[in-house]
Each structure stands twice: as structure tokens, then as C-alpha cells.
N, C-alpha and C positions, 0 to 999 in steps of 0.2 A: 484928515491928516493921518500918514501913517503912523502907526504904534509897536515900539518891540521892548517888551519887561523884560529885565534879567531877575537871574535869583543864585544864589548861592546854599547849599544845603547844609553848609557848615555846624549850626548851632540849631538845626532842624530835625527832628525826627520825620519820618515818611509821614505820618498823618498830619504832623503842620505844615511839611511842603503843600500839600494838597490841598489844605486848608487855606494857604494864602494864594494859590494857584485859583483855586475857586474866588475867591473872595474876591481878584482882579479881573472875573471873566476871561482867565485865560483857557482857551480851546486845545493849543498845542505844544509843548515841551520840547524844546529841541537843545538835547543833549550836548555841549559842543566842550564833554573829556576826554583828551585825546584817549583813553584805556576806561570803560565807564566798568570802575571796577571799586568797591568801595568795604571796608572794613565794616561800616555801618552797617546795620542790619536792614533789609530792605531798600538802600540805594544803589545797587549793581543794576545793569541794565535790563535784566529779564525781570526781575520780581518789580524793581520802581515801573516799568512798561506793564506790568502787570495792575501792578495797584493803580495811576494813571490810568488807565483804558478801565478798570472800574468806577472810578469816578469822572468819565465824557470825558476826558483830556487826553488827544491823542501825543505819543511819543515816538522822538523820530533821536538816534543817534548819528551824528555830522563829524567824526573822527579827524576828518580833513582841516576842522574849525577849533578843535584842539591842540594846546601847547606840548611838543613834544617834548621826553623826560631832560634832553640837554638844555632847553629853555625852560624850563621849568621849574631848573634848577635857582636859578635868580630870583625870582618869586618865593619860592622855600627859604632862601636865605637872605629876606628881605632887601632886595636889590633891586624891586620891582618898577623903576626906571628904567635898566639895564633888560629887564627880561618884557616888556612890552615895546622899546627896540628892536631888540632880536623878532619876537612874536611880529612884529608891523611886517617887517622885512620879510619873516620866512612866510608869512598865511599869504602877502602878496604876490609872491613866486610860486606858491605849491599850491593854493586854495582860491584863485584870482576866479574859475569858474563855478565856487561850494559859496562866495560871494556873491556875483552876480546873479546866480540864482536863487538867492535865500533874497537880496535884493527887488528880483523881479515877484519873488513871492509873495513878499512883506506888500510890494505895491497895486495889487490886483484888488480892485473892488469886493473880493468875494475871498482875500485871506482872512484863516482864522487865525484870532489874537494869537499872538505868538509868545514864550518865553524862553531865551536862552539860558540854560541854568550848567553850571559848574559844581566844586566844591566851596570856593574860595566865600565867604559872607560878606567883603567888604569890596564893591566892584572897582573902587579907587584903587584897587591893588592888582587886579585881577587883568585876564586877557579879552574878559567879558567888553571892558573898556574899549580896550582896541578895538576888536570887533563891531563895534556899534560905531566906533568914529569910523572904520570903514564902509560901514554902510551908509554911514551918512554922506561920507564921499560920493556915494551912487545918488543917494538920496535924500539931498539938505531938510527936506520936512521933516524927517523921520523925527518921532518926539521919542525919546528913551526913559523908560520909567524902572527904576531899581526898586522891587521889594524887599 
């Protein structure tokens, strides 16, 4: 059965990201901040792809699969009904092919465990949500696991 963890880095420092990335056998981290830019020390996309790729877990940033800052806005100010409406609609129109593909990837005999990670730590709130219910669109097995 397919498999896709999400994770949020909110209440994480880089070494317990890592730490529960290992722990779930995840192989590959795919970034999906729309801007992976981060005040935190060690989560901006070159140093976290750095420490990742030190410990076997490849990173990939999917910018396409991020909420842009007018959607995002909903979510920040706990709206987040309103801002995973918008996100359904806009990743459908602009990201309908960064789907299908993550899709076709997730289902190949020979993908590596995968995990979509943001900021947000609670995926009930988060675009992470969305995201996996459209993949599951593509792909009803797909089992979603939240760390």
C-alpha cells in the first residue's frame, strides 16, 4: 500500500526533524514551502538539504505545492477552513501536473518513503491536509501517516 508522512517543523529543532525522519524510515523530504525560508536556524532550504543529505534522506523543494503568501494569510489568522478552500482550488489550477507527478511517484514499486514537511506542526490546520486528500484523489490507497 502506498505510504506519504507529513511533518511540520514547528516545535522541532533540525536534529529532531531528523531524528523522527529516521525513526519513520523516511528516505526523502519533499519540501512543499511555497518560500523554504525560515527564521529557525538550520530550516532554510540549503543548510536543512544539507543536514538531510548527511543523514541518507534525500531533499527535494516542490514550491508549486506550497501555499502562496495571499493564501496563507487564512491559515495565520486562523481561518484555516477558508485558507484550505482557496489552497484546494488554487494547487488544482496551477499545480494539477507537481500532483500527478508526486502521485505517479508515491505509486512506483521502487519509491522512496516519502515525507511532505512544512512549518505548520498541526496538519489539521495545515495545506499538508489538502495535499494528501488530493493525492488521494489520484490514489485512494494511499495511507497518510502524520508525525
Amino acid at each position: 500500500m502506498p505510504t506519504i508522512w507529513t511533518i511540520g517543523y514547528e516545535r522541532l529543532l533540525p536534529a529532531e526533524l531528523v531524528a523522527e525522519l529516521r525513526a519513520a524510515g523516511v528516505q526523502r523530504l519533499v519540501d512543499v514551502r511555497y518560500r523554504p525560508q525560515s527564521r529557525r536556524a538550520g530550516m532554510s532550504k540549503t543548510r536543512l538539504g544539507e543536514l538531510l543529505s548527511d543523514n541518507g534522506i534525500a531533499y527535494e523543494h516542490r514550491r508549486a505545492l506550497g501555499t502562496p503568501p495571499d493564501i496563507r494569510w487564512f491559515y495565520k489568522n486562523n481561518r484555516s477552513p477558508e485558507g484550505a478552500e482557496r489552497f484546494a482550488a488554487h494547487v488544482e489550477t496551477t499545480a494539477v501536473d507537481d500532483l500527478d507527478a508526486l502521485a505517479a511517484e508515491l505509486s512506483s514499486p521502487i519509491a522512496p518513503r516519502t515525507a511532505l514537511m512544512c512549518l505548520e506542526a498541526d496538519p489539521a490546520v495545515c495545506h499538508r491536509r489538502t495535499l494528501t486528500e488530493h493525492l488521494r484523489q489520484r490514489m485512494p490507497r494511499l495511507r497518510v501517516v502524520d508525525l
